[in-house]
C-alpha positions in Angstrom: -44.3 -14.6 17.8 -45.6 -13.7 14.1 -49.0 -11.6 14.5 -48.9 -10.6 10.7 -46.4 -10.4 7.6 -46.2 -9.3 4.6 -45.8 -11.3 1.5 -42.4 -11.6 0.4 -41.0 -10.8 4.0 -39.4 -14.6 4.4 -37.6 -14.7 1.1 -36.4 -10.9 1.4 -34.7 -12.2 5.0 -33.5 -15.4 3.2 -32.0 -13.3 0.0 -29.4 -11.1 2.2 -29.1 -8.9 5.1 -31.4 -6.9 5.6 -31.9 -3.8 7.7 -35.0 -3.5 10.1 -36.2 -0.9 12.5 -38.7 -0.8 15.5 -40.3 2.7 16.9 -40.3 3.4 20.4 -41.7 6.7 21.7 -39.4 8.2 24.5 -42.7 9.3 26.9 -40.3 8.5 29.8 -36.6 7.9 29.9 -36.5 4.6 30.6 -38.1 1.5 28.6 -40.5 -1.1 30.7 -40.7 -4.6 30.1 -43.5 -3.8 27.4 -40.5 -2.8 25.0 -39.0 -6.0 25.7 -40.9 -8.0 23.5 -39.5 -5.6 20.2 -36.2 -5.5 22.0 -35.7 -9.3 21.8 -37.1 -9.4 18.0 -34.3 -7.3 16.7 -32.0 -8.6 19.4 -32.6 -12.3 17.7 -32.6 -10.6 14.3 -28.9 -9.4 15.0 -27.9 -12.7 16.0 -29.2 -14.2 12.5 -27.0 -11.8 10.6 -29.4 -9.0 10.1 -28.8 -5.3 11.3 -31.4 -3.5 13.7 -32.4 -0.2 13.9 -33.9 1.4 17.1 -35.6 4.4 16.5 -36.7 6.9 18.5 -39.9 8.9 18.0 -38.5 12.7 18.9 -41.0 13.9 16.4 -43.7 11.7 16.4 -43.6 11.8 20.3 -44.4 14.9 19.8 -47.8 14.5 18.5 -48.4 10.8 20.0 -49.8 7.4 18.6 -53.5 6.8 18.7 -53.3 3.4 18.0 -54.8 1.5 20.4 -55.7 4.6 22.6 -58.7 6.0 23.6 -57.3 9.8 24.6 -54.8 12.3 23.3 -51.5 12.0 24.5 -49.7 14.9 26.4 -47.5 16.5 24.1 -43.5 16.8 25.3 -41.0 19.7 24.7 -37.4 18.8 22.7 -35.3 19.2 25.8 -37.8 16.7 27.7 -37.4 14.3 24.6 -33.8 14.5 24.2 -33.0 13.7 27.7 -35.5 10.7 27.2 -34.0 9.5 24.4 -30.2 9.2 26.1 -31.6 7.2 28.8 -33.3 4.7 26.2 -30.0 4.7 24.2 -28.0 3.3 27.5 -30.7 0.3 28.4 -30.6 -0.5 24.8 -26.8 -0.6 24.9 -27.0 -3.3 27.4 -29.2 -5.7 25.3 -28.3 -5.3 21.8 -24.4 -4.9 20.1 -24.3 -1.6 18.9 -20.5 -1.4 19.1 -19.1 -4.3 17.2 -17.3 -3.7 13.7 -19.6 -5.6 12.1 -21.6 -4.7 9.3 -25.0 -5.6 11.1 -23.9 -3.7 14.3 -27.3 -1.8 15.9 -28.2 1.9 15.1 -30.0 4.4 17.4 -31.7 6.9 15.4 -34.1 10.1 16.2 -36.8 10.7 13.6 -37.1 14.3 14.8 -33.6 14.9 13.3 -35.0 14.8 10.2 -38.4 15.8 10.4 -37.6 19.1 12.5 -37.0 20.7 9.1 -40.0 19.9 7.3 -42.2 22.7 6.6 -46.0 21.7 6.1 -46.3 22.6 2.5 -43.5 20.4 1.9 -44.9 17.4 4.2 -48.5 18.3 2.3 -47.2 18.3 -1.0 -44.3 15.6 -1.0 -46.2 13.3 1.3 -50.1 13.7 1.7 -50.8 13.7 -1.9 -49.3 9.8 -2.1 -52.2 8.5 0.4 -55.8 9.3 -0.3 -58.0 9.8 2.9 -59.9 6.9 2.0 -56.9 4.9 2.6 -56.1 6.2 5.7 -59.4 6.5 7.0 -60.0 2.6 6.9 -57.1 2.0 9.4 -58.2 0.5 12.2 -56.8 2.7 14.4 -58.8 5.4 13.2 -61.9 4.0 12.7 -62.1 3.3 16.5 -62.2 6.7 16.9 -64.3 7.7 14.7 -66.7 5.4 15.9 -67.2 6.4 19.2 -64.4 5.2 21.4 -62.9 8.1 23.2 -63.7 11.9 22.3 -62.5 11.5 18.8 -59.5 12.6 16.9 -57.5 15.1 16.2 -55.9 16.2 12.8 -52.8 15.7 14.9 -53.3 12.4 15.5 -55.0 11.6 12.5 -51.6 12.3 10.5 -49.6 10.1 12.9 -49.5 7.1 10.0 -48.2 9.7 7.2 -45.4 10.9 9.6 -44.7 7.1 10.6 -44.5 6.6 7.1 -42.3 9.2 6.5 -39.7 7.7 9.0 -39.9 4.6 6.8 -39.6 6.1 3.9 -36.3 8.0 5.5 -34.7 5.3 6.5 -35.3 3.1 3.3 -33.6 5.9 1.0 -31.0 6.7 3.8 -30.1 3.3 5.5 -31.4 0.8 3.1 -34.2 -0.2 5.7 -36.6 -2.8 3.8 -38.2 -3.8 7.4 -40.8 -2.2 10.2 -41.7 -4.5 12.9 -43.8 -3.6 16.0 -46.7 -4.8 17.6 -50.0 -5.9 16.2 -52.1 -2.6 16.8 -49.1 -1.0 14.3 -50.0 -3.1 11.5 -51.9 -0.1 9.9 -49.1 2.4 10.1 -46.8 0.0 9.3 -48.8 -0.6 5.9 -48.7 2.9 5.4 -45.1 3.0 5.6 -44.7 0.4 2.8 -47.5 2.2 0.9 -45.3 5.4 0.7 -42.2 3.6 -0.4 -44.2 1.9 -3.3 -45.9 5.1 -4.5 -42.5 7.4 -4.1 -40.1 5.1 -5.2 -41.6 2.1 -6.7 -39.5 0.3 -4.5 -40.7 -2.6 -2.2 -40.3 -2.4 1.7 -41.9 -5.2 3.9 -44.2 -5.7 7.5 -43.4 -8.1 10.3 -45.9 -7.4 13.7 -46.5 -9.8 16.8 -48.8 -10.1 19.1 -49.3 -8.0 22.0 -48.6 -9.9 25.3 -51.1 -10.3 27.8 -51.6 -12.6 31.1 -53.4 -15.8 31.0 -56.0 -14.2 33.0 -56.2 -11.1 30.2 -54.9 -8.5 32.1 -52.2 -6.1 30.4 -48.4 -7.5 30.4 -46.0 -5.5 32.4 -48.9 -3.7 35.0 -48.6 -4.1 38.5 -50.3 -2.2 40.8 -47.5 0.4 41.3 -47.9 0.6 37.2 -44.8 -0.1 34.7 -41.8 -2.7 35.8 -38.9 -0.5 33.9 -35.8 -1.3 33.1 -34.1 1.9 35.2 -33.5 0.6 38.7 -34.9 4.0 39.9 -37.9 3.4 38.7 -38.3 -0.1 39.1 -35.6 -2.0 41.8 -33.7 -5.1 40.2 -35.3 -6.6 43.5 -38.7 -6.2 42.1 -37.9 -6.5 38.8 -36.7 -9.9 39.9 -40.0 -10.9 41.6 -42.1 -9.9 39.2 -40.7 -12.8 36.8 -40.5 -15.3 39.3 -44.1 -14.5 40.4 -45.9 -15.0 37.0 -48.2 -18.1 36.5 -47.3 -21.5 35.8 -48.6 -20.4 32.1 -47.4 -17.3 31.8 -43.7 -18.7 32.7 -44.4 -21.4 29.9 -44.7 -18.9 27.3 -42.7 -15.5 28.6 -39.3 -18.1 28.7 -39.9 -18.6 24.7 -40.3 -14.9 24.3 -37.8 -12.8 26.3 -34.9 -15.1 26.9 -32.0 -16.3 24.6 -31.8 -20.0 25.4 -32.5 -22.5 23.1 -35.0 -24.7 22.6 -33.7 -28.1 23.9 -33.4 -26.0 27.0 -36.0 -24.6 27.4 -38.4 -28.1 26.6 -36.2 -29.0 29.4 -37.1 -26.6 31.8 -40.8 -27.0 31.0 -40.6 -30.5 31.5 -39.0 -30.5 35.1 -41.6 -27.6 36.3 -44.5 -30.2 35.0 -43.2 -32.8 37.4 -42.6 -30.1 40.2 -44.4 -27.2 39.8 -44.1 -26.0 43.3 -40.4 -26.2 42.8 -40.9 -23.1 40.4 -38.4 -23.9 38.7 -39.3 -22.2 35.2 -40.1 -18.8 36.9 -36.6 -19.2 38.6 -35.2 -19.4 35.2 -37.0 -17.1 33.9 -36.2 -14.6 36.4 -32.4 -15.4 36.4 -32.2 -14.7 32.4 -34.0 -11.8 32.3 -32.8 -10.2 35.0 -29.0 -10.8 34.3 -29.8 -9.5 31.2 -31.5 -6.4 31.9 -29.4 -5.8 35.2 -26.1 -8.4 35.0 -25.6 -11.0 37.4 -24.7 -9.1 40.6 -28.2 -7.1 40.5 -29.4 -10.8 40.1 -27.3 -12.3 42.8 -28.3 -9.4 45.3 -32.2 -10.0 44.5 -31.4 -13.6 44.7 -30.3 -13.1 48.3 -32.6 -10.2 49.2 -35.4 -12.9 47.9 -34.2 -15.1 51.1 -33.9 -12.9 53.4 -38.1 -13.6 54.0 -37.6 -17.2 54.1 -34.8 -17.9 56.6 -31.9 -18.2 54.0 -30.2 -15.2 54.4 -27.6 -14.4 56.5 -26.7 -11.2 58.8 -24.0 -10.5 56.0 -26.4 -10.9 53.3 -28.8 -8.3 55.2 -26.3 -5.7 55.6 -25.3 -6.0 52.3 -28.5 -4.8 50.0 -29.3 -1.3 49.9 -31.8 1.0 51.2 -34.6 1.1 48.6 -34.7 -3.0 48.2 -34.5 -3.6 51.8 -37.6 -1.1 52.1 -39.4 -3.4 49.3 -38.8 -6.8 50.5 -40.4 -5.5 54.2 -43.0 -3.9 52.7 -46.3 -4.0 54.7 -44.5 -5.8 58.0 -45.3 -3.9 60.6 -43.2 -0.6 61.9 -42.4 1.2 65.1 -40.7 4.8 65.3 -38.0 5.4 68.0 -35.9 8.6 68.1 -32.6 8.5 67.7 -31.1 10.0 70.6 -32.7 6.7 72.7 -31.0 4.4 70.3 -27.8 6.4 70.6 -27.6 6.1 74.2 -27.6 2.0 74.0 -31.3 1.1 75.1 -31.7 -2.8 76.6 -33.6 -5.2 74.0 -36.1 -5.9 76.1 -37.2 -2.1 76.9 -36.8 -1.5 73.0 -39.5 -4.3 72.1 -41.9 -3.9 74.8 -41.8 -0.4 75.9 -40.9 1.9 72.5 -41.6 -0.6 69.9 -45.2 -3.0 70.7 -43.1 -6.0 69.6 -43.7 -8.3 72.4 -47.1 -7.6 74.7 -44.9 -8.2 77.3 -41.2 -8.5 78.5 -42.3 -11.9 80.1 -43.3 -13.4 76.8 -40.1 -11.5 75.2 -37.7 -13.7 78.0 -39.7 -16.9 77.1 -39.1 -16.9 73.3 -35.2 -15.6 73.8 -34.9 -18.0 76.1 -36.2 -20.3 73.6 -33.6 -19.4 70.8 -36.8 -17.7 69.2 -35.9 -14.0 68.5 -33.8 -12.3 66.2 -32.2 -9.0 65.8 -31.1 -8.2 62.3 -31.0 -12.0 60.9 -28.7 -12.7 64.5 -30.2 -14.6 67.3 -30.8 -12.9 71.0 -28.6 -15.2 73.1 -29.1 -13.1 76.0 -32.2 -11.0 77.5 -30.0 -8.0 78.8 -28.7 -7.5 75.4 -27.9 -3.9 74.9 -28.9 -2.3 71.4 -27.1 0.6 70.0 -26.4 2.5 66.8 -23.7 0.3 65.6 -26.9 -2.4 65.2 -28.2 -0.2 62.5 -28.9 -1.5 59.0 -28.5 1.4 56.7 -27.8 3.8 59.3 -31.9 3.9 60.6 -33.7 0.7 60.8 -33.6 -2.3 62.7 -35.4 -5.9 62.0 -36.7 -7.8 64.7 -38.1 -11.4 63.7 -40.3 -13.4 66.2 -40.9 -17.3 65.5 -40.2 -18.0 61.4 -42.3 -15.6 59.6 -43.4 -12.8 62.3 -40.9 -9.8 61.1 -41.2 -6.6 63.1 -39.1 -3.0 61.5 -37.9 0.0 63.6 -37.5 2.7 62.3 -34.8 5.6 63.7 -36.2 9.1 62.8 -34.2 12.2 63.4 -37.1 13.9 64.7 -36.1 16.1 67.5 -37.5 14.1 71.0 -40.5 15.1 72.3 -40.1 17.2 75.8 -40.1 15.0 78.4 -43.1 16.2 81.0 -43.7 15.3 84.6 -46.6 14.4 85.8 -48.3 12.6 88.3 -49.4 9.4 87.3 -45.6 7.8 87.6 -43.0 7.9 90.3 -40.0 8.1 88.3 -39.0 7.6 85.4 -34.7 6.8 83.8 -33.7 9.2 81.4 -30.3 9.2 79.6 -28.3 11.1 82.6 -29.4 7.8 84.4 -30.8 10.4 87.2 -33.8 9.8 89.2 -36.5 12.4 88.8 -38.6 12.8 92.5 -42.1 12.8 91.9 -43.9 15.3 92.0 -47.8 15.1 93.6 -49.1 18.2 92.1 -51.5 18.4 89.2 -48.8 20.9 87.2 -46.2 20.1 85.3 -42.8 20.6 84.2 -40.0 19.9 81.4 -37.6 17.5 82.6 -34.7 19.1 83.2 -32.2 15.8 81.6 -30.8 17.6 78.1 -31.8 13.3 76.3 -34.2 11.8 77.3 -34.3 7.5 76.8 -38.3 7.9 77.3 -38.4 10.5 74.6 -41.9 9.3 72.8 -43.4 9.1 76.3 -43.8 11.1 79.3 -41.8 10.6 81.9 -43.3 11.2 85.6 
């Protein structure tokens, strides 16, 4: 997981504890799984007796990173970064100790305390005579820039590494920090950062970075195509936060278990071994997926995404179904095909049959609908159709609206109930009669005009009746 490090780094860890820090900017107030891979750095840094600092960029969010970007950033206002930063704060208190006694017990800090009072003469004077623009100009970071990626760069940006800099420089004269890790593409600010403390201080601070993770196939770590998996289950479900471990490749799995998981290496040879010999088992993503996702989410998130999981392959039960909520059962019967029926018709108890066939193209037919009940081959909500006058109502709803219909194995069919007012019900003369909810029989009527039917509900209410 070591990218780059500085000389010295191995015997300053080695000599006592020693106090570290990663940057993460609060753009959004959540972290996604691309944090993860700094997260679990420090978070095996604690456990070796060293103390992690997570600091939050409230000033240097406000002018943005150009390292490894091609654009400006959109700048944020306090109250926006603030906010931010106190949802970061609560993911992070799930992953890392930050309220043990101990001396190495993890620190959230905001660089914008600190830098919010810093005039520019002072920041000009005290801090951008130390680095020469030579120095800074042979970043890589900036020399991407400069050299035609993008539209160029901003003074704004182009000071990012000075104010990184300054953070380190803080916290080594404040909290004894000696350590910057962070990816590979912050190598150059990093260096800047130990540059400052050398030339202010003639003290020594070190560099640790890793690589950035990508997909065997080269594609950014973390992207689906609904963008970030985040840690905040309202932004990303632990249901698909789930999936998206136990999806990855067979070589992806091999080398994300090493990377964001606690377990050991004996374990984990172990694990790699058994998916060799079986891997259609998927047995490493499994595990994968479970340690993460307890993790990030605890194990009853992960028990319900373990169940919601089955609910596509015949292992879940009716219980099970009822029991996960709205948003996930929305995502694991995403792109099965849906029906609308109003509510008034489900309301009034409406025969299965008539459900399927005549408001809800389930079944072409209610002839092939009796054959497959008949033949123990229809569900309603994970329950079998023992009967083909089965009567559906609204205490059949899952979540109050929707209803899942499952044909054969792997043929899932969901109906919706929308509180759309029902449509009026006209008469016309292509039918003879039609039932609506009064259970009255409307005459027909030969003549080319029509009429509203005069029932107050009508069961027909997304047709005509005639």
């Amino acid at each position: 997981m070591i990218h780059d490090i500085m000389p010295g780094t191995e015997e300053q860890l080695a000599k006592e504890m020693t106090t570290a820090y990663v940057g993460i900017d609060p753009t959004a107030d959540s972290l996604h799984i691309g944090h993860l891979v700094s997260v679990m750095i420090l978070k095996h840094f604690q456990r070796c007796g060293h103390k992690p600092i997570f600091l939050v960029g409230g000033a240097t969010g406000m002018i943005g990173d150009p390292s490894g970007k091609s654009l400006e950033r959109n700048l944020l206002d306090e109250q926006t970064l603030r906010r931010n930063q106190e949802g970061i704060r609560r993911q992070l208190e799930r992953l890392v100790d930050f309220s043990s006694d101990e001396p190495n017990a993890a620190e959230l800090v905001n660089n914008y305390d600190w830098m919010k009072e810093f005039s520019f003469l002072e920041f000009i004077r005290d801090i951008g005579k130390c680095i020469t623009v030579n120095y800074m100009m042979a970043k890589d970071s900036v020399k991407k820039r400069f050299n035609g990626e993008g539209e160029g760069m901003s003074f704004t940006e182009f000071t990012y590494q000075l104010v990184q800099g300054t953070d380190f420089l803080h916290l080594y004269q404040h909290k004894n920090c000696k350590l910057q890790m962070g990816g590979s593409d912050q190598w150059g600010n990093i260096t800047t950062g130990t540059e400052l403390i050398r030339r202010k201080t003639g003290g020594e601070a070190f560099a640790l970075t890793c690589p950035l993770i990508k997909k065997a196939d080269g594609t950014k770590f973390g992207k689906t195509e609904s963008g970030n998996v985040w840690l905040e289950p309202r932004y990303t479900s632990p249901y698909k936060f789930y999936q998206f471990w136990l999806n990855v490749s067979d070589e992806d799995a091999e080398r994300y278990v090493k990377i964001f998981t606690m377990l050991d290496r004996e374990t984990i040879e172990g694990l790699v071994a058994a998916h060799r010999e079986a891997p259609h088992l998927r047995g490493l993503q499994k595990a994968l997926a479970r340690e993460v996702t307890c993790m990030v989410h605890g194990e009853e998130e992960y028990r319900r995404a373990v169940e919601a999981s089955e609910i596509l392959f015949g292992g879940a039960t009716a219980e099970a179904l009822r029991g996960i909520d709205e948003q996930t059962f929305l995502q694991v019967f995403e792109g099965v095909p849906r029906f609308e029926i109003s509510r008034p018709l489900i309301e009034g108890g409406v025969g299965f049959l008539a459900l399927c066939t005549e408001h809800a193209a389930v079944f072409p037919s209610k002839g092939e609908a009796r054959k497959l009940i008949q033949g123990g081959g229809v569900s309603l909500n994970k329950r079998k159709i023992a009967a083909v006058d089965c009567m559906v109502g609204s205490a059949d709803l899952l979540s109050g609206r929707y209803l899942l219909v499952q044909k054969g194995k792997k043929n899932y069919y969901l109906i919706v109930v929308t509180d759309y007012p029902p449509a009026p019900c006209l008469l016309s003369s292509r039918r003879a009669t039609a039932t609506c909810s009064t259970t009255s029989r409307i005459p027909r009527r030969r003549s080319s005009s029509s009429r509203t039917c005069s029932s107050r509900t009508c069961r027909l209410s997304s047709r005509c009746c005639a």
